[in-house]
N, C-alpha and C positions, 0 to 999 in steps of 0.2 A: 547669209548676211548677219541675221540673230546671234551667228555661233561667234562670227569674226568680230561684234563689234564687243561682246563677250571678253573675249579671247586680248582685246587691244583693254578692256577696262582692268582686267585682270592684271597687264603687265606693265599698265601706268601704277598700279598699285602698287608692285613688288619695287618698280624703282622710287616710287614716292617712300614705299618703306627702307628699302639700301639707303638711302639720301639723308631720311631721317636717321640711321642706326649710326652713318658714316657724321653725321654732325654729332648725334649724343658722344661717340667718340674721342670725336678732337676736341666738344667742350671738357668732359673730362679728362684727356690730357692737359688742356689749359688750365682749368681750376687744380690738376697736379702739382704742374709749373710752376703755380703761382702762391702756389703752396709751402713748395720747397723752398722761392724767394722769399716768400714772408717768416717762413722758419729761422733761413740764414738771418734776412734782416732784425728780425726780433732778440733772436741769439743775440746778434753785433748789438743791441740796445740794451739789453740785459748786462753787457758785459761792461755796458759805458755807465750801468746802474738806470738806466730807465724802464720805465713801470708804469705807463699811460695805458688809461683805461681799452683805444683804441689798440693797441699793441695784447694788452689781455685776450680782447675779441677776437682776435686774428690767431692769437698762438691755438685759443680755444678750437676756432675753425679747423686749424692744421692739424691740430692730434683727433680731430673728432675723421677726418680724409684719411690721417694713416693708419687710423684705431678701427677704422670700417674692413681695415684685409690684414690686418699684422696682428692678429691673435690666434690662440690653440683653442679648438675643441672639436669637440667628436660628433655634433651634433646630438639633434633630440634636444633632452635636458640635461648636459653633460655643463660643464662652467667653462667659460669662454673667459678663456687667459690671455691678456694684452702683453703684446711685445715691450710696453712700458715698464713690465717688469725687468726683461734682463737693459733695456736704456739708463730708468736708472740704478740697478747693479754697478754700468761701469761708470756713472756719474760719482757712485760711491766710489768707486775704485781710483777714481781720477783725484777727487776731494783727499781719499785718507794718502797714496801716493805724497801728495802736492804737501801735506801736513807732515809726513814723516821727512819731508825736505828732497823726495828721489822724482819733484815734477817735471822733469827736465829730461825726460826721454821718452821711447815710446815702451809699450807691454807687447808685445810678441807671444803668441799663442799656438800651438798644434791642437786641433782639436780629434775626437778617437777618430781609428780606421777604420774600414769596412774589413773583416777576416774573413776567412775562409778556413771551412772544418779539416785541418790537418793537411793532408795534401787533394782532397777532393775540391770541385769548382762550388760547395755547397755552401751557400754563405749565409751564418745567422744574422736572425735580423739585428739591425744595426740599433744600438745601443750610446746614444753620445759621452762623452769622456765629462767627468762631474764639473772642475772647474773651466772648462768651455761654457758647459751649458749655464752654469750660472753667469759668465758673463755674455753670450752671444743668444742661447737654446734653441741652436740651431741644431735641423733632423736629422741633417745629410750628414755621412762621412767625410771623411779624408779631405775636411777644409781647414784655413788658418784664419787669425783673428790679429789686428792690432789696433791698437789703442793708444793715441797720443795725448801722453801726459799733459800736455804743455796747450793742448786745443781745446782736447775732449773729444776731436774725431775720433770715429768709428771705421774701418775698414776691413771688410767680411771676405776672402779668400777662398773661391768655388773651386769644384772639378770643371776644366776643357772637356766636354763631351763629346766623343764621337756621334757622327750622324744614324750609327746602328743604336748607339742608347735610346731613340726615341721608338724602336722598335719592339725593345722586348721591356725594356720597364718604363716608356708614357714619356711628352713631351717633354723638350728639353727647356727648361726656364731661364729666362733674359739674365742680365746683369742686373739692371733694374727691377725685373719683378721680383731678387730678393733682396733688393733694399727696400723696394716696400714692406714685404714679408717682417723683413727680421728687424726694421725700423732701423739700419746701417747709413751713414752716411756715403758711405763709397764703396763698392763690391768690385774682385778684382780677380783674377782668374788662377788658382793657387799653382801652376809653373810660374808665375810673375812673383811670388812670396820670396823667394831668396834676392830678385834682384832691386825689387823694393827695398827689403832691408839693407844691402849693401849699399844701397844711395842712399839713404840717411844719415846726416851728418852729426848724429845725436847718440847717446846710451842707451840703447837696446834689453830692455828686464824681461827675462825670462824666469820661470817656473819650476823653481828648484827646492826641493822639502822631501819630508819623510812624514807620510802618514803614520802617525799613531798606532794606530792598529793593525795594520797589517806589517807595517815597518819596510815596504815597500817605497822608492824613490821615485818621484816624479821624472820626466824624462824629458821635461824643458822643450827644446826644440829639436833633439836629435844629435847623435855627436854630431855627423857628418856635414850636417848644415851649421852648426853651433864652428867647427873648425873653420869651413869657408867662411865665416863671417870674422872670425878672427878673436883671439880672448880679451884684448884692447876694447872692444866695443858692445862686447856683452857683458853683462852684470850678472856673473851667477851664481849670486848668494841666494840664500835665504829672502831675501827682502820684499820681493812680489809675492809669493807664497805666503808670507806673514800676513801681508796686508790683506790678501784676498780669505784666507782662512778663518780671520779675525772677523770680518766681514760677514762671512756664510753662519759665522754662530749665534747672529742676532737677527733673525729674519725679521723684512722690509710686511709690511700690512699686505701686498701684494702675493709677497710668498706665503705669507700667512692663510692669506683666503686659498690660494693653493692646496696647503697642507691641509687644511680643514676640510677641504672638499674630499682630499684620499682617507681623510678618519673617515668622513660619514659614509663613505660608498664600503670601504672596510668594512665599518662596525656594520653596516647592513647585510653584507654579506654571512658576515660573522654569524648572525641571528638568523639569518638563511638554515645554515649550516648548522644550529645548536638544534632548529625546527627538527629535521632532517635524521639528527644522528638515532639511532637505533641499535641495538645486541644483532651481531651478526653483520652488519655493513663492514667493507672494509674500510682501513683509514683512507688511501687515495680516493675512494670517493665522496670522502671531505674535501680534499685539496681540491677535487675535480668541480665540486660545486660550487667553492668560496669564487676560484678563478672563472667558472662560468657568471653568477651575479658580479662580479667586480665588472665582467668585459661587457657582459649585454645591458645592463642597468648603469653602467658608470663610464664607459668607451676606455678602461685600464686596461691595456693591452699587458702590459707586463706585471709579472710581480714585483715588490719589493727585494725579496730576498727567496731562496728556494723553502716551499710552505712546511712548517711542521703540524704530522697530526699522527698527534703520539697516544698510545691507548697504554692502558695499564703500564708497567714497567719501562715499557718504551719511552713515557713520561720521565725518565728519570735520567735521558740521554738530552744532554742540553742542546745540543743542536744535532738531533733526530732528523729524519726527511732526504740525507744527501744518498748519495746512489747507491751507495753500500747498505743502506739503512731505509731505500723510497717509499718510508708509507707505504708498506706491502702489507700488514699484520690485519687477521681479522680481531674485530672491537667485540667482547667478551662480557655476557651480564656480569655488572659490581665494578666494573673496567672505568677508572677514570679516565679522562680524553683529554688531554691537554692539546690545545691547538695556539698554534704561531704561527700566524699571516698576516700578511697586508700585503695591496696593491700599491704601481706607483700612480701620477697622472702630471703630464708634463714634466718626468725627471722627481717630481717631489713625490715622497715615501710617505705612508702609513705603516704601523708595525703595532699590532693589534693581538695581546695574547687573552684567551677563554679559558678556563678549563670546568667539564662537566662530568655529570657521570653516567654513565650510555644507558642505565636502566631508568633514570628518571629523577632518582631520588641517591642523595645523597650514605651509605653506612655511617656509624657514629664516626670510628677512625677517619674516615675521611672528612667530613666534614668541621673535626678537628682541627686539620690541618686547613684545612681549607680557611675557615675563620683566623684564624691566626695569619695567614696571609691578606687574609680583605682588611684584616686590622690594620696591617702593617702599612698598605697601598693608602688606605684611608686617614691615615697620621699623617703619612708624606705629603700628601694632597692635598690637606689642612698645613701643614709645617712649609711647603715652599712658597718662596717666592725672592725676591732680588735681597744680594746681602748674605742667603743662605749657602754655608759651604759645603758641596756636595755627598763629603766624605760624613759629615754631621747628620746629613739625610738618610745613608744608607745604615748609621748605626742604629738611627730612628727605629728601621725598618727593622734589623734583626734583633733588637730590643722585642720589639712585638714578635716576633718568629719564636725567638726563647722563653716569655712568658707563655706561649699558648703550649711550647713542648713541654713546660713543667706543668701548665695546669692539667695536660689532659697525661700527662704518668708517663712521658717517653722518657724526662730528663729529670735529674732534681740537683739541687744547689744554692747558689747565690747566684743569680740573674749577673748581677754586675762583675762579677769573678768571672764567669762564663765569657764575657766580651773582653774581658782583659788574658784571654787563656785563648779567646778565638773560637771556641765551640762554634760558633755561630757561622762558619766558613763550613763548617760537615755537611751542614743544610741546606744553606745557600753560598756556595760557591764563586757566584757570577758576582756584577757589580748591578748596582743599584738602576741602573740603566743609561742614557748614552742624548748626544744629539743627535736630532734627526730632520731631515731634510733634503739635498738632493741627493744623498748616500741616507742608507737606513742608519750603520752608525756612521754618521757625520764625522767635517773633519772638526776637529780645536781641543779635542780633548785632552791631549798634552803637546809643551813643545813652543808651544807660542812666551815671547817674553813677558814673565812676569807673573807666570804661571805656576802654579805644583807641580811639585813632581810627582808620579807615579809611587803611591804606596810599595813597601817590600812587605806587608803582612798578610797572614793567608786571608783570600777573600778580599780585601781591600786591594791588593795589586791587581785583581782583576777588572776593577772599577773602571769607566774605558773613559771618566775623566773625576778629577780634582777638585774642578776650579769652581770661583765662587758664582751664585747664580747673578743674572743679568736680565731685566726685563726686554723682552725678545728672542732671547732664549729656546727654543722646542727641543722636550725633553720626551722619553720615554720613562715611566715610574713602572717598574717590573720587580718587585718581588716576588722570591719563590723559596719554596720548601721542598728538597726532594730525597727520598730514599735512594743515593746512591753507591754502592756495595763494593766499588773501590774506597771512596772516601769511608764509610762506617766500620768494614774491617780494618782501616787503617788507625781509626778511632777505640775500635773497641781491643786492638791487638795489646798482649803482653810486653809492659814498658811504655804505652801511651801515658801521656801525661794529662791526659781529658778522660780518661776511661771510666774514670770514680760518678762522671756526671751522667752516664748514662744507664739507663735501662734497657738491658739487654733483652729480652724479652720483649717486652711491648716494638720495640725500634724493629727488632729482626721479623717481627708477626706483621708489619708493614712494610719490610722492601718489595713487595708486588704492586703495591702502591702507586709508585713511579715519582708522581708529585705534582703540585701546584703550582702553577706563573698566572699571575695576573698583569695585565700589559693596559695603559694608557698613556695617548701622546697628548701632549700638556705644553700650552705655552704657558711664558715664566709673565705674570703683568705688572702691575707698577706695585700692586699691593697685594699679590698673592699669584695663583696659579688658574688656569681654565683648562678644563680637559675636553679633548673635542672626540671623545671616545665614549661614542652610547650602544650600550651589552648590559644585558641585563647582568648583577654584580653579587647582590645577595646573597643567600640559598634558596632563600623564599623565591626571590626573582628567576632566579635559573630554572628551579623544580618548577615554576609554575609555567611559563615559555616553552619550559621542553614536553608541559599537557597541553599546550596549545594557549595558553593566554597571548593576547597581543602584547606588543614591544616598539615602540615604548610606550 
């Protein structure tokens, strides 16, 4: 009787608890509900220009409901990114649209595939496509996006999943639970995306441009869905890709604290790595360690771009690391180490260059060079900010490169002949650096109307942008100095017209060298610059971190 009356208190309890689990339930559905009604309704009062404190309180309520599951992070102490950031992304995209006068239709979006390696069923992980994820930053593959101009709806385009999907990769998610997720106003199953668009009785903007840099064309919506839809009813100019490129080169405070978060997890890394490096390690187990602190201390699953960790000579190969080239070489007492990494987090980059010298300490030649580039990096530094044009920056830069190669006996001359002769392409080759953001180099760097054009002078074409700076802005400032033995026999060959400024000798006694980069990502602020890149930078700094001093 003891065991049975037990046994009945026990299963009053489980249904008192079901009873209570099934109410907290439906109040939370309710207080959803009425959520979504006071959103819509608040929106419609905003729109009529009302602004009553009660209408405040409630909009508060409602982002603080959808802000409690519509954000990224990894847990731990990782930064927890609100889906407010890509909401207003496409509010922005709505406003500049509406201002260039094209508010009058909807934006049409593809966002990346899911691949598969070659013909194998092997599929890497997926990767979202850049301007999707700036406007939606959604995880998944193979969905679509539109955006009506003329509302400001949001409408986010899933995979139909089979019922074996919840089998081998995890349940399958509602309709609704990613409009919570991604803060969408309407989710809609992506076989429905062609028939959507053909019932729209409005101009259809798609996603038509040429990056910059790669010189590669956007691919809009696809021909085959672009024909079915008819050329009457899509716009496929330039015009969306303007707007939205224009957009991405002035990061929102949101993306801001984003990027800042992948500097410091970087530069932490980074200093990991400078701790670590030793004579005799090889380079990949640089790369190996940078990528393990990014992912266990910071939840970066990916890189920014594939890592460079160049020793001696290898230094001297500007983009070192790819497969023909992977950070195989063992690191050599006297070996400088030039290393280029960053992590990404939520799609935004870090791009983070150190260089060291694997035995501790700096030789005088090196450290030569070496000063002469922190000079260079610490001008620009002091010299940017909004107004400044970038091509003015990078001579800054190799201003200071040519003064330290003539004071330490590589070069001799007139400094200012030397930049009007281009000497200063030998050394530094690259451009001064780049925007960065949900691509390492970002897009805007040429192309947009109203823009420069692309320098034809050696060293200045390779610049991967022009234009004038802008507060909001994230920039990369990378100067470098490298012994490179295509460029310097081309320099020092009979018939060169730069041959007379160098010293042959000294120059040729350092191509084992490889060379110098110093890397910081920088936003541009109203009155100058902030670098959110902490590495120790000195000589004093570096020698003293690689005996073990703390950092920072």
């Amino acid at each position: 009787r003891t065991r049975t009356n037990a046994t009945d208190r026990r299963d009053a309890t489980r249904r008192r608890t079901r009873r209570d689990v099934g109410r907290a339930r439906r109040f939370a559905r309710r207080m959803l509900a009425r959520a979504r009604v006071a959103a819509s309704s608040s929106a419609s009062a905003r729109r009529r220009g009302a602004s009553t404190k009660a209408e405040r309180r409630r909009d508060a309520c409602v982002m603080r409901a959808e802000s409690a599951r519509a954000t990224f992070e990894r847990g731990q102490d990782t930064l927890r990114v609100s889906y407010e950031l890509h909401r207003e992304n496409r509010a922005r995209a709505v406003e500049a649209m509406r201002a260039r006068g094209d508010g009058d239709g909807v934006v049409a979006m593809t966002g990346g595939r899911q691949t598969r390696r070659y013909s194998t069923d092997n599929e890497p992980l997926f990767r979202q496509e850049s301007y999707f994820h700036w406007m939606f930053g959604v995880l998944e593959g193979d969905c679509h996006g539109a955006l009506d101009a003329r509302t400001g709806k949001s409408t986010l385009f899933v995979p139909r999943l089979p019922e074996e999907y919840a089998i081998w990769m995890g349940a399958i998610e509602t309709r609704e639970s990613f409009a919570e997720r991604y803060l969408v106003d309407e989710v809609m199953y992506a076989d429905e995306f062609e028939g959507y668009l053909k019932a729209l009785d409005t101009k259809i903007y798609v996603l038509k441009g040429v990056n910059s840099d790669s010189g590669d064309v956007t691919d809009g919506l696809g021909a085959e869905l672009e024909a079915a839809l008819g050329a009457t009813k899509i716009d496929a100019t330039d015009a969306l890709f303007n707007v939205i490129t224009e957009l991405r080169t002035v990061k929102t405070a949101r993306e801001q604290e984003v990027l800042k978060y992948a500097s410091k997890i970087s530069s932490m890394a980074h200093v990991e790595v400078i701790r670590s490096l030793k004579p005799g390690m090889m380079e990949y187990q640089l790369e190996s360690l940078f990528k393990h602190t990014c992912y266990s201390r910071g939840g970066m699953r990916n890189e920014s771009y594939t890592s460079i960790c160049a020793a001696g000579k290898n230094g001297a190969t500007l983009h070192y690391g790819h497969a023909g080239a992977p950070n195989s070489a063992q690191i050599k007492e006297g070996d400088l180490v030039l290393m280029d990494m960053g992590a990404e987090y939520h799609c935004y980059a870090a791009d983070i260059t150190t260089t060291v010298p694997a035995g501790g300490k700096f030789t005088p030649d090196a450290k030569i060079i070496y000063e002469g580039v922190f000079a260079a990096h610490q001008a620009v530094l002091k010299a940017l900010k909004p107004g400044c044009a970038w091509l003015d920056l990078q001579r800054l830069a190799e201003t200071h490169i040519l003064r330290a190669l003539v004071d330490g006996g590589f070069l001799v001359g007139d400094i200012d002949e030397m930049m009007a002769k281009r000497v200063s392409a030998t050394f530094m080759p690259h451009g001064l650096g780049h925007h960065l953001g949900v691509d390492t180099h970002d897009v805007g760097g040429y192309g947009l109307p109203g823009t420069p054009a692309r320098s034809t002078e050696p060293g200045l074409k390779n610049c991967r942008t022009a234009s004038v700076m802008k507060e909001g802005n994230v920039m990369t400032i990378e100067p470098g100095c490298y012994f490179i033995d295509v460029l310097l026999d081309r320099a020092l060959a009979d018939g060169s017209d730069i041959k007379q400024y160098f010293v042959a000798d000294r120059v040729n006694a350092c191509r084992s060298m490889g060379g110098v980069r110093l890397e910081d990502n920088v936003v541009v602020t109203a009155d100058g610059c902030q670098s959110w890149t902490s590495v120790p930078r000195t000589v004093a700094e570096v020698e003293a971190v690689m005996a073990g001093a703390s950092w920072p």
